[in-house]
N, C-alpha and C positions, 0 to 999 in steps of 0.2 A: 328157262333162262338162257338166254345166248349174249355173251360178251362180247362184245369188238372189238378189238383190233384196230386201233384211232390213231394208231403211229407209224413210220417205217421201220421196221423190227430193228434193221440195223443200226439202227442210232443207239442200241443198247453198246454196242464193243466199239463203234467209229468213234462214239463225242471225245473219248481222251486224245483221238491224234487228230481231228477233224477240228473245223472252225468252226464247228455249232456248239454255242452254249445253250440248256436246256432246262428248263425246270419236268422232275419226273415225279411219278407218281408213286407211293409208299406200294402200291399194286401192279408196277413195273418194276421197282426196286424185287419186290418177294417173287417176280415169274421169271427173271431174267430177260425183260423187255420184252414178252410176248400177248401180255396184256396192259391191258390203260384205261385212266378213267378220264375226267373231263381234264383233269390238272395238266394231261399229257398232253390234250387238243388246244387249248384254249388260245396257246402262242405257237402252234403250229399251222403253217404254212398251206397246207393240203387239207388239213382237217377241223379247223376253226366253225367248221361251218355245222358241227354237230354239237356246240354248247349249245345255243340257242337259247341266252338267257333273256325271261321274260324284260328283266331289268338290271341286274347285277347280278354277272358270278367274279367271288373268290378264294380265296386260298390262303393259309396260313402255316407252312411247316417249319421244320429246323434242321433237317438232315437224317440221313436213310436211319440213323441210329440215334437223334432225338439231341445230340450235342453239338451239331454245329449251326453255321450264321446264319442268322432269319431267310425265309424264301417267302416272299409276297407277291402274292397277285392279282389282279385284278381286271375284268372285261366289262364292256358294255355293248347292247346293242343301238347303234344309233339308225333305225330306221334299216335303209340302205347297207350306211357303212357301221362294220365293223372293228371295236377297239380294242386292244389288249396292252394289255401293261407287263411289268414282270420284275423283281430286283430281289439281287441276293448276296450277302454278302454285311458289310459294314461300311460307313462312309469312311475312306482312310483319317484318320487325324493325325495334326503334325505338333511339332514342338519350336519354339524361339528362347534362346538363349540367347548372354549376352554377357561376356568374361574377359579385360584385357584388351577393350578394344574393336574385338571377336565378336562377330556375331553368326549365328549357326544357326540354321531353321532345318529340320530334318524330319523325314514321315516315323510317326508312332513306331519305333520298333518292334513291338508287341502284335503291331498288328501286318508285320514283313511276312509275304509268300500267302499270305490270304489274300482269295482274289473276290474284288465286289465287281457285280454283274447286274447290266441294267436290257432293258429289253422292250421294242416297241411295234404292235403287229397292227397292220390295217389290212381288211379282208372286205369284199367288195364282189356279189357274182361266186363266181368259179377263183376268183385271183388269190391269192391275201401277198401279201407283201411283208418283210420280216428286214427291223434293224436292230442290231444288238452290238454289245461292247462291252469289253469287261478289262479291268486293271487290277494287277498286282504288283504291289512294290517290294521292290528286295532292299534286304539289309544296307545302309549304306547309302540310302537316296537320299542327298540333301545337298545343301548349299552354305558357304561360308561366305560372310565381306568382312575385311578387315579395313576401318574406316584411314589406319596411318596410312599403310602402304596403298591403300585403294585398289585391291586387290580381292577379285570373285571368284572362287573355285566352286563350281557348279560340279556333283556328281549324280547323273540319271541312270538310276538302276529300277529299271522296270520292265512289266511285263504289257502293252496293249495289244489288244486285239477287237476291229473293224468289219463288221460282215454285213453285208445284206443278201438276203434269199427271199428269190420268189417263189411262190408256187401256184398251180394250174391245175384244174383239171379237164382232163378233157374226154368228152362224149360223142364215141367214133362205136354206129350202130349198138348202142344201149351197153357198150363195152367202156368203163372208165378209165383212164391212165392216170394216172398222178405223176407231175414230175416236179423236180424243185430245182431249177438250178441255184448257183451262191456264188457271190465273190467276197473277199474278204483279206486283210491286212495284218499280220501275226507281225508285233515289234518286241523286239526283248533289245531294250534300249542298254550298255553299258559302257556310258562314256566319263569320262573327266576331263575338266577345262578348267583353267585357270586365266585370265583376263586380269592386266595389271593395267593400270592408268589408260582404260579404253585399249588396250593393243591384247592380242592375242599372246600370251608366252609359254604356255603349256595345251598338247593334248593329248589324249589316250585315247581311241574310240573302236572296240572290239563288238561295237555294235550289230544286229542282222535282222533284215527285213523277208518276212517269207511274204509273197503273193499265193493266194491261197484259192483256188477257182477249182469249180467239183457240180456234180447235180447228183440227183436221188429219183431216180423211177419206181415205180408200184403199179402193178397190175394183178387181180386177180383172172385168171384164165378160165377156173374151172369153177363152177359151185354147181353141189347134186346135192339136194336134199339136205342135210347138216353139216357137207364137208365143203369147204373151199381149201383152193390151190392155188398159191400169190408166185409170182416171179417179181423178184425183188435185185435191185441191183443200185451199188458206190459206185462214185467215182468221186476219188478226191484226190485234187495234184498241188505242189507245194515247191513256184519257185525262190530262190532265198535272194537275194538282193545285199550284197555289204556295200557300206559307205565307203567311196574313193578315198577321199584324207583320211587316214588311220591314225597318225601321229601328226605333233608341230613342238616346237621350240620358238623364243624368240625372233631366230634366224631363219631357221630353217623348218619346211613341211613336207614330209612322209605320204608317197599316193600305193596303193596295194593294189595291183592288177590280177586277176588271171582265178580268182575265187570260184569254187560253185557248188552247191547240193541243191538238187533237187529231184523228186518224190512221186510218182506216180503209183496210187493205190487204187486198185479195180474188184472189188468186190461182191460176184454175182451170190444166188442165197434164190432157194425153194423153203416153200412155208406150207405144211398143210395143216390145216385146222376144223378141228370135229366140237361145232358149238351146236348144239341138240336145243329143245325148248324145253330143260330141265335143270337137274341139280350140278352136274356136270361139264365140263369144256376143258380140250387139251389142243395145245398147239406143241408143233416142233419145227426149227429151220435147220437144214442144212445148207452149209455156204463155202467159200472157198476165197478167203483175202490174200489177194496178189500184191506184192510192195517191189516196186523196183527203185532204186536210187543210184543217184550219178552222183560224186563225194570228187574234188579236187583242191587239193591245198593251192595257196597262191605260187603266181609264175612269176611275176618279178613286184621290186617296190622300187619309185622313184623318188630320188632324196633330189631337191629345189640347190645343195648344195653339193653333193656327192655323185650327183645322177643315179643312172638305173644299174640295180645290183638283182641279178635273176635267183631262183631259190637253188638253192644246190642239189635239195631233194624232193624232185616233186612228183607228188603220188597219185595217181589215177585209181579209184575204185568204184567198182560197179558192182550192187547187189541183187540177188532176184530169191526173196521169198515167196513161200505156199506154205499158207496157214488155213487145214478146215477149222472150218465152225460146228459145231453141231450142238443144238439148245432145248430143252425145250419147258415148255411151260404147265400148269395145269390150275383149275378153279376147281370149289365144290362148294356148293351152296345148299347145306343142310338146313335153313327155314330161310323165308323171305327175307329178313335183316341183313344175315351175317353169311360172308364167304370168307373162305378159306383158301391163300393163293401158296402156290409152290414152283420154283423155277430151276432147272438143274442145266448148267453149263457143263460140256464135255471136253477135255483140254486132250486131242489126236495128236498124232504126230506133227512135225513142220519140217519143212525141208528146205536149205537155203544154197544158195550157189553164191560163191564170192569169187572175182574175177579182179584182179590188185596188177599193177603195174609203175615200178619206183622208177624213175630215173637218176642218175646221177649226171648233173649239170654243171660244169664251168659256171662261175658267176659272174663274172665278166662277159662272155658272149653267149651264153644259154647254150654251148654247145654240149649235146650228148655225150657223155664219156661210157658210159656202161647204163643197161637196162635190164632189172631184173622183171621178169613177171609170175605170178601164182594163180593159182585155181583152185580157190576149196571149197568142197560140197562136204554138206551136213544133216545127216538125217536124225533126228532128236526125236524122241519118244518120253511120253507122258505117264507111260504104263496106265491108262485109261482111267487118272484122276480127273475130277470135276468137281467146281466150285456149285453150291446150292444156294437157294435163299429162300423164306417164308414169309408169311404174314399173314395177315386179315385186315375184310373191309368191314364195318357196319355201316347199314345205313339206315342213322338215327331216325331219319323222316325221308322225305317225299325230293327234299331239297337239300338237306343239310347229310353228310358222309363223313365219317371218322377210319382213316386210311391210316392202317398201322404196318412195316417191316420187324417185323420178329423174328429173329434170325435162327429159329432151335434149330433147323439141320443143318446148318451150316454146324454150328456149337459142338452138335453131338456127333456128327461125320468125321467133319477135319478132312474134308478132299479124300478120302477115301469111303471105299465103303464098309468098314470097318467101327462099329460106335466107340466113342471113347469111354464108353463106362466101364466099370471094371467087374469081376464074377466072383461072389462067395468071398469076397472083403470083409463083410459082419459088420457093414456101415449101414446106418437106420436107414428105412424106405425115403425117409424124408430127405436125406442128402441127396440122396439118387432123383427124388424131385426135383430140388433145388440143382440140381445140376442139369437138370434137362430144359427146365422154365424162367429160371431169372439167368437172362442178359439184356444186353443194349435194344430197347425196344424204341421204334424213331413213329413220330404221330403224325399226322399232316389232317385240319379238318378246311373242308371245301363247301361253301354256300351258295345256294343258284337260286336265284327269285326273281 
């Protein structure tokens, strides 16, 4: 038996601060992203091109632990071109009221800070092409008309996010590269507006747009007999964008100059991986995530009435983390059906350098009155905890696969490596069962025909 490897390993720790939304596999959930089955390729970019369904593959799960919002998918092959589908989440639903006058439409509050995710891949050749988008509404999004005063107060409190990535491969003397680059549009919308009789009379808008542009290379270097050796490398950058008017009043409008964060993460990562034609297969990455960020509050605002008033405190800071990785995975497939997945995450040291510079400014002429500056480095130790994860695959038939995360080492470790069970208690065998095998168990099954 030898398993592949159908993903960029690093999308298991990039997708929380990265712009790729992703449907994974109950079989990537339990090794810590260093194995996958079809559910990880099917909308990927580089690797689409190993479902290979005769006619229809898809998917059907709930979340790594079996309680959260549907994940469905679906592919087909047309010929040539290749389709995939992808959505997760819930359609938001909203509410209309009507009290006094008053009238209020607002999104489901219930379903505030859940994000629904839609996703669409065409793959073609060596290419595939990737559009995706996902919304989450926060607490508080909605809109009022009051039909006396004729009066709209509009409040958008939301989360979008816009990407597209391609990917490529390419075949340079029997040697593959895979690359993806991506761009992509991060909005976490929070504004309030009020509009009386058509004219503008209130706003508030602490809204911020990141531009989000990054690629993803893969290359295996080495393969001897059941081992290969991938270099793998992030890059994902994140400039932020606020909106010039910030405020307004009847009279008068508020512009906010001199803003900025923005993010540069470079993340190189070695992988070697022992897939034998047996019962067996281990992978491990070691990696090294670089974050550097530039952070400056605003330098002045200009009032339409007032003019321009500079900040009095304004702060320059510069960061530069070093975070390793180190991960690794493993399979064991005791008869043809069923395997056995295990993944162990290693949380090293990290070490961060801060570099801060305050000024103190006149606000009237932005002139410097005094300048403090600091430097603090921090070296943080884990005492060599790590996060695990488990599972199992069956595969029912030929076509059809039941892909479960079972999370018992996580349960029974707790980030150490120490079990939680306790010694010579005089609690029946059965407890100690039940305390090693019933938790959150999360299912995903997958059909290919």
């Amino acid at each position: 038996m030898k398993t592949q490897k159908k993903l960029f390993v690093l999308a298991a720790f990039i997708l929380a601060a990265s712009m790729v939304f992703a449907q994974t596999s109950m079989t990537s959930h339990s090794t810590q992203g260093l194995f996958g089955t079809d559910v990880d390729d099917f909308m990927n970019v580089n690797e689409w091109q190993n479902v290979q369904p005769k006619n229809i593959f898809g998917f059907l799960g709930y979340g790594a632990e079996g309680d959260e919002d549907i994940n469905l998918g679906i592919a087909h092959q047309f010929k040539a071109l290749y389709l995939g589908t992808y959505f997760e989440g819930k359609i938001p639903g909203w509410s209309k009221t009507t009290a006094a006058n008053t009238t209020t439409t607002e999104t489901d509050p219930t379903i505030a800070n859940k994000t629904t995710t839609g996703k669409l891949l065409f793959g073609f050749g060596n290419i595939g092409v990737l559009a995706d988008t996902s919304f989450t509404p926060k607490a508080g999004n909605q809109e009022t008309w009051n039909s006396d005063t004729k009066t709209k107060t509009t409040t958008n409190k939301f989360n979008l996010k816009i990407n597209l990535t391609a990917g490529i491969n390419l075949n340079a003397n029997n040697k593959i590269f895979k690359i993806s680059p991506r761009i992509g549009l991060d909005s976490e919308a929070d504004k309030t507006q009020t509009i009386t009789d058509g004219k503008l009379t209130n706003l508030a808008d602490d809204s911020r747009h990141d531009l989000k542009i990054g690629s993803g290379f893969y290359h295996d270097f080495s393969k001897k007999d059941a081992v290969t050796q991938t270099i793998i490398a992030d890059l994902d950058t994140s400039w932020r964008i606020y909106p010039k008017k910030t405020a307004a009043t009847a009279s008068s409008t508020t512009s906010t100059y001199g803003r900025m964060y923005n993010k540069i993460i470079l993340t190189p990562a070695w992988q070697i991986a022992y897939e034998p034609e047996g019962k067996f297969a281990v992978k491990a990455v070691a990696g090294l995530e670089t974050t550097l960020t530039f952070d400056r509050n605003y330098d002045y605002k200009l009032n339409s009435d007032t003019g321009k008033a500079y900040n009095g405190t304004r702060k320059y800071t510069n960061t530069l983390n070093f975070s390793p990785i180190l991960m690794a995975g493993f399979t064991y497939m005791p008869i043809s059906k069923l395997r056995f997945n295990l993944g162990m995450s290693f949380k090293p040291s990290t070490f961060e350098w801060k570099s801060t510079k305050t000024q103190t400014r006149n606000t009237a002429t932005g002139e410097v009155t005094k300048t403090v500056t600091a430097n603090d480095l921090k070296f943080a130790t884990s005492d060599g905890t790590f996060t695990s994860s488990s599972g199992f695959t069956w595969f029912i038939t030929e076509n059809v696969t039941l892909d479960a995360n079972w999370n018992i080492i996580q349960n029974l470790l707790n980030n150490t490596f120490k079990t939680q069970l306790t010694e010579g208690d005089g609690k029946s065998i059965l407890d100690t069962v039940n305390k090693l095998v019933v938790h959150n168990i999360g299912f995903a099954v997958s059909v290919k025909f």
